[in-house]
N, C-alpha and C positions, 0 to 999 in steps of 0.2 A: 498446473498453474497454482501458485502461491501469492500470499501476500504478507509483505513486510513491512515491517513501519515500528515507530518508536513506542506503540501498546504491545510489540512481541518482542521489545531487545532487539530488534530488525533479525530474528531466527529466524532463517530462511524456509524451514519446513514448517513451524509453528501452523499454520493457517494456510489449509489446504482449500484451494476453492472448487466448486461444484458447477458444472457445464447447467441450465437452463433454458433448453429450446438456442438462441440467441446471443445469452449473455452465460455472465460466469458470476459467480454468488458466494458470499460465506459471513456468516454473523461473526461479529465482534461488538463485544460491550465496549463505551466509551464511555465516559467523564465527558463534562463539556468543558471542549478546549480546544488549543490547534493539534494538528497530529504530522508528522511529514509520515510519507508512505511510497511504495516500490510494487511491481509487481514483479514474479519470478515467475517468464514463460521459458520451458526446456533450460534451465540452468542460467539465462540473460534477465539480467534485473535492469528493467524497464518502467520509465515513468507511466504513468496514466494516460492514453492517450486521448480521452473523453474531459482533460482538468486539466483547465492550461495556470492555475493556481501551482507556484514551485517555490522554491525556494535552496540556498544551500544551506546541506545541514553539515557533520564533522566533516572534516577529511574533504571540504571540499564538494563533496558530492553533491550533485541537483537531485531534488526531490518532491513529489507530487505533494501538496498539503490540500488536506481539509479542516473545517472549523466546523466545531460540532455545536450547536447552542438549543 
């Protein structure tokens, strides 16, 4: 599982994340600001399904946002 978003260029391996007991994890530094974000399970780049916060970003695509402050 990966995560993509406009802090990695949306590079799909950039940000590999780490299983948790539960959850799944991986730091990222942020600026405060808004961010749109993906997650990449087995090769499907999927919203967040915990953030019903979205938005479109290029191309059309829906994307998960957070707001970092």
């Amino acid at each position: 599982m990966f995560l993509a978003g406009g802090f990695s260029n949306w590079q799909h391996n950039k940000k590999p994340m780490n299983r948790q007991g539960d959850y799944w994890t991986v730091q990222v530094p942020l600026s405060y600001e808004k961010y749109q974000y993906k997650f990449i399970v087995d090769g499907n780049w999927i919203m967040d399904p915990t953030n019903e916060t979205c938005e479109f970003g290029d191309g059309d695509h829906l994307n998960s946002v957070i707001f970092v402050k």
